[in-house]
N, C-alpha and C positions, 0 to 999 in steps of 0.2 A: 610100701609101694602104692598102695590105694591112695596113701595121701598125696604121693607125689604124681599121679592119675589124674587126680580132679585139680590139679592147677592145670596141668598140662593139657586135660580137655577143654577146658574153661576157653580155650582162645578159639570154639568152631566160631565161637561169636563174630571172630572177624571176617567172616563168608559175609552178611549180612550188612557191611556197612554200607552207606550210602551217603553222603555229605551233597554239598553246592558243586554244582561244575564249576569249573574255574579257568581262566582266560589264560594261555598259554604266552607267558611273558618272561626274559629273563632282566631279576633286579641285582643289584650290585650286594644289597646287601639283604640278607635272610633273615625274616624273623627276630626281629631287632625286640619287639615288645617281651617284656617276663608274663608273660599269658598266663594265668593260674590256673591251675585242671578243676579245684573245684568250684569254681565261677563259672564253668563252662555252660551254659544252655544246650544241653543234649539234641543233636538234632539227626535222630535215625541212628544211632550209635556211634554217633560220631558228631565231636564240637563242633560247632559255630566256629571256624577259621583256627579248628583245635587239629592236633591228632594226639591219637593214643597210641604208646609206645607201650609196649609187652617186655616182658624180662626174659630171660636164659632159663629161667624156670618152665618157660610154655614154647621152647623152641621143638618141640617134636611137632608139634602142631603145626607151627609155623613153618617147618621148613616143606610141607607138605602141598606146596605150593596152590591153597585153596581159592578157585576162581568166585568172582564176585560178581554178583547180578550183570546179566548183558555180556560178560565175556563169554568170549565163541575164539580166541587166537590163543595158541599153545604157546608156552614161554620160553619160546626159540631165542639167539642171539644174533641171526644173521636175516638181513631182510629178503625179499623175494630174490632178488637179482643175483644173491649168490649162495643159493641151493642148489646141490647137484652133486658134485665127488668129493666128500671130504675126507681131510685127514684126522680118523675120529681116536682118541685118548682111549688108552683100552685099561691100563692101568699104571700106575707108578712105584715104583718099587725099589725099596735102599736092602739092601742086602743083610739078613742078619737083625732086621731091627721093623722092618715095617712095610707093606704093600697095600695098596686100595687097586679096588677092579671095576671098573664100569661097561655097561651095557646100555643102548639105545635103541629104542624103537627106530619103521624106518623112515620118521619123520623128524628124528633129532630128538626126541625125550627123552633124557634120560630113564632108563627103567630096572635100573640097580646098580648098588653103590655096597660093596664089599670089602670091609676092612679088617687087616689079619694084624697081630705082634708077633714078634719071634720070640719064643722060648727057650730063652740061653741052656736051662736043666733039662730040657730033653729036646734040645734041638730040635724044635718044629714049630709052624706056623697057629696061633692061635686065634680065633675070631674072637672081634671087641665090636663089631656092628656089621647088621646086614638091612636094608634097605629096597622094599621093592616095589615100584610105581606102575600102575596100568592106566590106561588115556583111549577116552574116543575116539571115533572118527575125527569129531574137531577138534579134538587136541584138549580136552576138558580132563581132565584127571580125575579118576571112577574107582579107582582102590589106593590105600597104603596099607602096606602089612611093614613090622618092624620084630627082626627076630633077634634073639640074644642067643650069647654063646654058653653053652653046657658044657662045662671043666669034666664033666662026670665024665659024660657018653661021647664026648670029644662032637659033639655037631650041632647045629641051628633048633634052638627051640620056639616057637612061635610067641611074638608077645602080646601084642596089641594090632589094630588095624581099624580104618578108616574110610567110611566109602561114601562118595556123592553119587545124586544123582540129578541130572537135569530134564526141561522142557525143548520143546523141541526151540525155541529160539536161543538158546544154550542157559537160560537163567537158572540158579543152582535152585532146586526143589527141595532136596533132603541130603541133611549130612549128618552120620552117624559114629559114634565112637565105639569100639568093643575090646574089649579083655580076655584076654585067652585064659580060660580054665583049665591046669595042666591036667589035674584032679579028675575031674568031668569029660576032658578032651571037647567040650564044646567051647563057643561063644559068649561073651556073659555080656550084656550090653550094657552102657556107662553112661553115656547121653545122647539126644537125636534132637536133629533141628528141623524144621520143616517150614517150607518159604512160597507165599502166595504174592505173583505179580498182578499187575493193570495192563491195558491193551498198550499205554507207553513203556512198558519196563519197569515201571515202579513196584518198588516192595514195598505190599499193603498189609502184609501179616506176615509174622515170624511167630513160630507156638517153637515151645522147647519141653524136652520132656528126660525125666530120670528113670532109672531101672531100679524095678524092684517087685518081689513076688513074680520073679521071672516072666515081667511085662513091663510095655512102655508104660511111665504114670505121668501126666499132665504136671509140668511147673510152673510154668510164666508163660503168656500171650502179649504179643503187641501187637497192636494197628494204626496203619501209617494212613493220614490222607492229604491229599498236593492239591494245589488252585491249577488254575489254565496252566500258568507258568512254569508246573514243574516243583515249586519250591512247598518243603512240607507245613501243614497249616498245623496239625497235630498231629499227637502221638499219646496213645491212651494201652496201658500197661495193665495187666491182669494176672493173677495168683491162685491156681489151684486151689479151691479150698475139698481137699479129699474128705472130709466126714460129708458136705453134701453132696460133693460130685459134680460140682458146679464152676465154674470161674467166676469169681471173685475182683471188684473194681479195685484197684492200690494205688494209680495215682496218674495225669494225664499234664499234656505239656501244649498249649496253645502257640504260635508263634503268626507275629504281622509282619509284611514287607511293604516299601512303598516302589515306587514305580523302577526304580534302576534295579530290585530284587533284591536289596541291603535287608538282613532282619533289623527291625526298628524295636518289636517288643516283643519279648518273652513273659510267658506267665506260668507256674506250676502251680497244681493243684495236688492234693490228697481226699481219700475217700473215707466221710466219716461215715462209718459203718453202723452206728448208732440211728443217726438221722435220715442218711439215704440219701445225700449232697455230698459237692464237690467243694473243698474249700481252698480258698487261694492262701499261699503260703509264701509264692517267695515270686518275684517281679524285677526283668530285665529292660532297661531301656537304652538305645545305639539311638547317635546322631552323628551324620557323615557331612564331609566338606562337599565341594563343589566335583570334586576328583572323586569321588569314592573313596575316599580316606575315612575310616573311624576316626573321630574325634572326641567322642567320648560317651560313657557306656556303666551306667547309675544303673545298681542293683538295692533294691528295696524287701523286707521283709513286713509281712504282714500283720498286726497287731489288733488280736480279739479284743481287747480290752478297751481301746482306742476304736477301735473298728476304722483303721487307714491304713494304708501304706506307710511306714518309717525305712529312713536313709538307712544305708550299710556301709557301702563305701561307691568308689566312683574311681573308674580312669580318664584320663585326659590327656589327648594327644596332638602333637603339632608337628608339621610338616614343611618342609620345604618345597620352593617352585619348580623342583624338580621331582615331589613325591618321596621325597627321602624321608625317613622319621627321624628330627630333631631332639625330640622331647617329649619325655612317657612320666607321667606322676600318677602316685594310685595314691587314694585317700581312705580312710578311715572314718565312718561316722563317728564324735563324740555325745553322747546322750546327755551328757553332765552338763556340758556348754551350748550344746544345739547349734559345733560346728564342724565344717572336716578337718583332721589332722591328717598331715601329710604320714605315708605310710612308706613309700620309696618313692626314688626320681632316676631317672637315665638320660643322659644329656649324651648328644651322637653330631660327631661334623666330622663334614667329609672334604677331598680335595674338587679341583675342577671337573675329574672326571668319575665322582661319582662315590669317589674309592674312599669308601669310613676311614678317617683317621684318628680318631680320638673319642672311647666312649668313658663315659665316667659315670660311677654307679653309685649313688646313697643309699642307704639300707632303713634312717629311719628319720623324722624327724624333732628336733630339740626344741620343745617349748621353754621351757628356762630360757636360750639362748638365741630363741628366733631363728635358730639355722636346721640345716641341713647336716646330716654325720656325714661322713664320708664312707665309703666300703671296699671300691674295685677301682682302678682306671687303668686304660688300655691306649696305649700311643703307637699310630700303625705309622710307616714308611713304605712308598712301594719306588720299585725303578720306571725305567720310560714304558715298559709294554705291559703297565699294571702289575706284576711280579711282587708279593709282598717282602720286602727284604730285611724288616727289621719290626721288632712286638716289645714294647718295655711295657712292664707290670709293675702299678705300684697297690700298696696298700694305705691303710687310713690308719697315722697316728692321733689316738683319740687324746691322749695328755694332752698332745702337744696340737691339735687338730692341723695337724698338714700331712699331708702326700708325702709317702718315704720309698723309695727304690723296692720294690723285690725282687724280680727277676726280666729276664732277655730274650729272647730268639731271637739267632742270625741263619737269614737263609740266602744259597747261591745257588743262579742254575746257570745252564750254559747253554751256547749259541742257539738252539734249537727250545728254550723254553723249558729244558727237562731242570727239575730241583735235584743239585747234586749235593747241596750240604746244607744240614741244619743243622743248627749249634744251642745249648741251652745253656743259661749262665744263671748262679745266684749273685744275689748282689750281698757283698760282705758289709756291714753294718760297722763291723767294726774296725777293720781296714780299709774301707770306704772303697773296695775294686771289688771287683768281678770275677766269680769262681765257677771253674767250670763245673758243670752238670750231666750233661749228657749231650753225644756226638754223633750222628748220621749221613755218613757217604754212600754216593751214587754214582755209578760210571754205565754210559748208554755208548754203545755203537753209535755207528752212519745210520743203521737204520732204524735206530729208537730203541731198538733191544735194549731193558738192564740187562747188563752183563755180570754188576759186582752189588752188594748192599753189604755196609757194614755196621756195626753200631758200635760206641767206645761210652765207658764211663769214665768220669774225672778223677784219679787218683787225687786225694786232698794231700796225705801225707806226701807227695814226692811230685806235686805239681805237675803231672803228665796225665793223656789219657792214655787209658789203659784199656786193649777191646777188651768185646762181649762174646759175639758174635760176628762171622760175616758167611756170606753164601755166595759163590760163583756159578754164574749159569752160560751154558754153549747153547745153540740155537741153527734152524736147518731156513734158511734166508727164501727158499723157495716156497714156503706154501707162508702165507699171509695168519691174519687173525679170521677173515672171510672163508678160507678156506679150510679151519679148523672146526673139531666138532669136540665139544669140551663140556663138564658139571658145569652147571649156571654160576656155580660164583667165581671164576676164573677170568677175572678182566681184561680187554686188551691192554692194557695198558704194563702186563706181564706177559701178554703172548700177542706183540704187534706180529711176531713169524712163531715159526713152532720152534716150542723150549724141546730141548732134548734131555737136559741131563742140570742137575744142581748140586754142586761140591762144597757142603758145609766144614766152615773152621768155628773153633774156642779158643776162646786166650788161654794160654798156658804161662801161669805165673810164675812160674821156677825158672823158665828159658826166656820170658818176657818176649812171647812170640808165637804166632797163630800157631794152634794145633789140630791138624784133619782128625774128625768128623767121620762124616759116612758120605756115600755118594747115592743121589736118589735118580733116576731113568726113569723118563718116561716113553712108554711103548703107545705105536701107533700102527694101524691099519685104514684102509679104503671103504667107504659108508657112504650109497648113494643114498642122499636126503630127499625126499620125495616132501610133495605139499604146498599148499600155496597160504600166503600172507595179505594182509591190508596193508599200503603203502608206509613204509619205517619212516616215522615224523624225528623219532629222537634224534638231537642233536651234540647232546651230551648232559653230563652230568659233571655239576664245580664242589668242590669241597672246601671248606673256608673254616678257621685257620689249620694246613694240614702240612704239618703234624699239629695234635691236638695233645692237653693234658684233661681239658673241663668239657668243652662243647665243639661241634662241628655243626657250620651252617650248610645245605644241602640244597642247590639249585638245581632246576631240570629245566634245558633248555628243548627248543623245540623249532623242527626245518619252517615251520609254519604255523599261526594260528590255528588254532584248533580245539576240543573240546573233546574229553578224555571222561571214558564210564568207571576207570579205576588207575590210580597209583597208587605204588607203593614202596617201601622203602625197607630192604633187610638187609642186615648186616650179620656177616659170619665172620671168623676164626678163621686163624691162618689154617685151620685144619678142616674147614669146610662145613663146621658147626653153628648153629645160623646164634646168636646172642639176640639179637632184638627184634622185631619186625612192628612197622608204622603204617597205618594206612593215613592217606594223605589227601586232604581237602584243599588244598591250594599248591601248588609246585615247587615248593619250597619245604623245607624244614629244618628246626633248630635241634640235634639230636644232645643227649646227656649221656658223657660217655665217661666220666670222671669215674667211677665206680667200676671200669675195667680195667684187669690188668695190662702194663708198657706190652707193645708188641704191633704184627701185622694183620690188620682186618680188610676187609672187603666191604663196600657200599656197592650194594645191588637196585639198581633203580627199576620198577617192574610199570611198563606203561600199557594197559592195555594187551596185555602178552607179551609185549616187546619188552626188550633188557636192556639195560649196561647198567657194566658195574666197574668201581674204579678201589683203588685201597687207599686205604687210608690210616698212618701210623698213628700211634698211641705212647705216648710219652708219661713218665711219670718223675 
C-alpha cells in the first residue's frame, strides 16, 4: 500500500501549476502537432504550449478536486442565474447488486459520496468506498478523508486524508497528505507542499517536504520569477541536502520572450558542485510567423569539449491563410554528415470551412530512397452542418510502399444534431469488403433526452450483429439540467431533464435476444443552493473524433474573450472514478486514451470553478 501512496501523492504537484494565459478562441482543429513531452521547456510545472496528463494510478488525488493559485470559485455546474430550489440526486440505487449516496453542502458541493455492493451470502449491503469533502466559505476545499470498508467489523475504517489551506486572496498556501495508522490510531504524514505568492498572484516558491522521524524533512525548493509582463524569466530548483541541513543548488531554467510574449529561448543549466557554477546544458530556440504561429523550434545540446552549442533536432511548421497547420516535420541531427535527417512529417488539409479532412503521418525518413515511409492516414467526410460522417484508416505497405485500406467509421445523427449511429468496419484484405466491428445506437426524445443506448458486436461466423449491451432510461421533463443538483461528472448531455430510472439488457445467446439486467433509480429531494458566482463564460466543450479508439481532441469554447487563472480537464468512468486529469495551458487538448478499456467516459472541462462536462465513448 505504501507503494501505491506515493504514486498517488505524487500528483499534490498539480496545485502548483501555472503555464501562459491563453486567449479564449475556438479552432476547428486541436492540437494537430505530436508535441514530445521530453522536449518540453518546463515553465512552472508545466510545458511551454504542453500539458501533463496523470494516469488512473494518481486518481485519488486527482479527483480531489485541488484549487490552483488565484482560485476563490467552488466547482459548481450551474451559473449565478439559476441557484435556488434544486432537484438534488441523493442516491442511486439497483436493487440487489449496487447503491451510491450523496450529500451536499448548502452551496452545491458535493460532501460525500458513499458506495455499497450487495452481498448475495448474506444478504446485505457491503461498502467498497466512502468519500468525504469539507469546503470554505469560498467554496475552496480544506479536507479529504477516504475511508475503506472492514469485512471484519462490518464498518468504515479511516484511510488516508488531505487538507489545504489558503490566503486570504484564496491562493492555496499548503497542501498536505496523510496516512492513517490503524496501529497507532494517529496520523502518519506522507508529504506537504507549501506555496509563496507576489503582490500579482504569482507563485514565487513552492518548497515540498517528506515525513520522516516523525517530522516534516525538507526535499526540493523552487523559485519562480516574472518581468512586468507576467511571463516567467526563471525557475531555479533546490535539494535538500540533510547531512548539512542546508538546500542545495541542482539546476535552474532561464527563459526570453520577445514583444507579442512568444518564448524565443530557453536555456537549462545544472549545478556543478565541485566548482561552484552554473553550467549550460541544453538550449531551446522558437521563431513565429507574422500570426503567432510557431514555425520552428531548434534544440541544441551543449558540448565541453567543443565548448558550443551542437544541433539535436529541430521542428518546422507551416500554415495556412487561415492559421491552420498544414505541415509539421521534426528532424534529427546527423553528426556523421553535419546534416538533419527527417525524423517524421504530418501533412493536414482541410475543406472550405475549416474542417480537416485528410491528415497523413510518416514515422520516419528513407535515406537510401530519398523518401518518406509512410505510417497513418486519416480521410474525414462531414455533412452540411459540419457532422463528421465518415473516417477511413489506412495503413503503410512497406513492401509494397503504398497506402492499403484498414478500417471505417460511419456516423448518423438526426434532425436535431444528436449522433444516433456509429458504425466500425474492418477492411477484409482478403475479400477486398468490409466487416463489421462494432455498432452503436442512440434514440433521443423531443426533448434531447437519450432515452435508448445500445452497443452490438459483429458476429464474423454468421454475418450479423450480435448486442452487447443496451440501457433504457425514463426521465421527469419538468425540472431541467439548471435545475438539478448532481456529482460533478454527470453531463448534461445525460440529464438535459431529470433521469429517473435506467433499465439495463445483455444479449442472451441461446434465445438471440436482449436479456434484463437490473433496473437502477435514482432518488431525489429539494436543496436550496445558496451562493454567489462570477459571471459563466463557458460555452461548451467539442470532443473530436467521438467516439474514439486512439486520441480525442478537446475544445473549450467561450461566451466571450477572456483570460482564465486555470483549466482543466478530467475524465472519469462510467462509475464516477476519475482515470486521468490534465492541467491545460491553452484551451485545447489532444488526450491519449488508446490504453483504456471500450466503454462510457465523462470529459469534465473545469474553468476557473466552472464545469461542463460531456461523454465520450471509447471504442476498441
Amino acid at each position: 500500500m505504501k507503494k501505491l501512496f506515493t504514486l498517488l501523492l505524487s500528483m499534490i504537484v498539480i496545485a502548483t501549476c501555472f503555464g501562459q494565459q491563453i486567449k479564449a478562441q475556438s479552432q476547428k482543429i486541436e492540437n494537430l502537432k505530436p508535441y514530445r513531452q521530453f522536449k518540453t521547456p518546463m515553465l512552472h510545472d508545466a510545458g511551454h504550449k504542453k500539458h501533463r496528463q496523470t494516469t488512473e494510478h494518481e486518481s485519488w488525488q486527482q479527483r480531489l478536486n485541488i484549487p490552483l493559485p488565484n482560485r476563490q470559485l467552488n466547482e459548481v455546474q450551474q451559473p449565478k442565474s439559476v441557484l435556488g430550489i434544486k432537484q438534488r440526486l441523493d442516491s442511486i440505487v439497483t436493487p440487489y447488486s449496487r447503491k451510491d449516496i450523496f450529500e451536499y453542502d448548502a452551496y452545491g458541493n458535493l460532501t460525500l459520496k458513499v458506495g455499497y455492493e450487495w452481498d448475495q451470502a448474506n444478504s446485505q449491503w457491503i461498502g467498497f468506498g466512502n468519500e468525504e469533502n469539507t469546503y470554505d466559505a469560498n467554496g475552496n476545499q480544506t479536507l479529504y478523508i477516504e475511508y475503506k470498508w472492514d469485512e471484519a467489523s462490518s464498518q468504515w475504517i479511516i484511510y488516508w486524508k488531505i487538507e489545504w489551506y489558503y490566503d486570504a486572496n484564496g491562493n492555496l498556501t499548503l497542501n498536505a497528505g496523510y496516512e492513517w495508522d490503524q496501529a497507532s490510531s494517529q496520523w502518519i504524514g506522507y508529504r506537504k507542499l507549501e506555496y509563496t505568492y507576489d503582490a500579482n498572484g504569482y507563485q514565487t516558491l513552492k518548497v515540498s517536504y517528506d515525513w520522516a522521524n516523525s517530522q516534516w524533512i525538507g526535499d526540493r525548493k523552487d523559485e519562480y520569477t516574472y518581468d512586468a509582463n507576467g511571463n516567467q524569466i526563471l525557475w531555479v530548483t533546490y535539494y535538500w541536502d540533510q547531512a548539512n541541513n542546508q538546500w542545495v543548488d541542482k539546476w535552474k531554467s532561464e527563459y526570453t520572450y520577445n514583444a507579442n510574449g512568444n518564448l524565443t529561448l530557453f536555456i537549462e543549466y545544472y549545478w556543478d558542485q565541485a566548482n561552484s557554477q552554473w553550467i549550460a546544458f541544453r538550449k531551446d530556440e522558437y521563431t513565429y510567423d507574422a500570426n503567432g504561429n510557431e514555425i520552428l523550434w531548434v534544440s541544441y545540446e551543449w558540448y565541453y569539449s567543443d565548448t558550443q552549442w551542437v544541433n539535436v533536432w529541430k521542428d518546422e511548421s507551416t500554415y495556412d491563410a487561415n492559421g491552420n497547420l498544414t505541415l509539421y516535420i521534426e528532424y534529427e541531427w546527423d553528426e556523421a554528415s553535419s546534416q538533419w535527417i527527417g525524423d517524421e512529417k504530418h501533412e493536414y488539409t482541410y475543406d472550405a470551412n475549416g474542417n480537416l479532412t485528410l491528415d497523413t503521418y510518416y514515422h520516419d525518413w528513407d535515406q537510401a530512397n530519398n523518401q518518406w515511409i509512410g505510417w497513418a492516414k486519416h480521410e474525414y467526410t462531414y455533412d452540411a452542418n459540419g457532422n463528421l460522417t465518415l473516417q477511413v484508416t489506412y495503413d503503410w505497405d512497406q513492401a509494397n510502399s503504398q497506402w492499403f485500406l484498414l478500417g471505417k467509421q460511419e456516423y448518423t445523427y438526426d434532425a436535431n444534431g444528436n449522433q444516433i449511429l456509429w458504425v466500425t468496419y474492418d477492411w477484409d484484405q482478403a475479400n477486398s469488403q468490409w466487416v463489421g466491428y462494432l455498432k452503436h445506437e442512440s434514440t433521443y426524445d423531443a426533448n434531447g433526452n437519450l432515452t435508448l443506448e445500445a452497443y452490438y458486436d459483429w458476429d464474423q461466423v454468421n454475418s450479423q450483429w450480435i448486442g452487447y449491451w443496451k440501457d433504457e432510461y425514463t426521465y421527469n421533463n419538468t425540472y431541467s439540467y439548471s435545475d438539478l443538483l448532481l456529482p460533478p461528472w454527470y453531463p448534461e448531455e445525460e440529464f438535459k431533464y431529470q433521469r429517473l430510472e435506467k433499465v439495463s439488457f445483455s444479449w442472451n445467446h441461446n434465445t438471440n435476444s436482449w436479456s434484463y439486467d437490473y433496473t437502477a433509480t435514482y432518488y431525489y429531494s429539494e436543496q436550496d443552493v445558496i451562493g454567489g458566482m462570477a459571471e459563466y463564460n463557458m460555452a461548451g466543450i467539442s470532443l473530436y473524433p467521438n467516439p474514439t479508439s486512439t486520441f480525442v481532441h478537446i475544445n473549450l469554447a467561450y461566451s466571450s474573450v477572456t483570460q482564465h487563472s486555470s483549466e482543466r480537464i478530467i475524465l472519469y468512468d462510467a462509475l464516477g472514478k476519475i482515470v486521468s486529469h490534465t492541467e491545460l495551458v491553452e484551451d485545447k487538448l489532444t488526450l491519449d486514451v488508446s490504453h483504456l478499456p471500450a466503454g462510457v467516459y465523462y470529459v469534465k472541462a473545469i474553468v476557473d470553478g466552472q464545469s461542463i462536462t460531456k461523454k465520450l465513448i471509447i471504442q476498441k
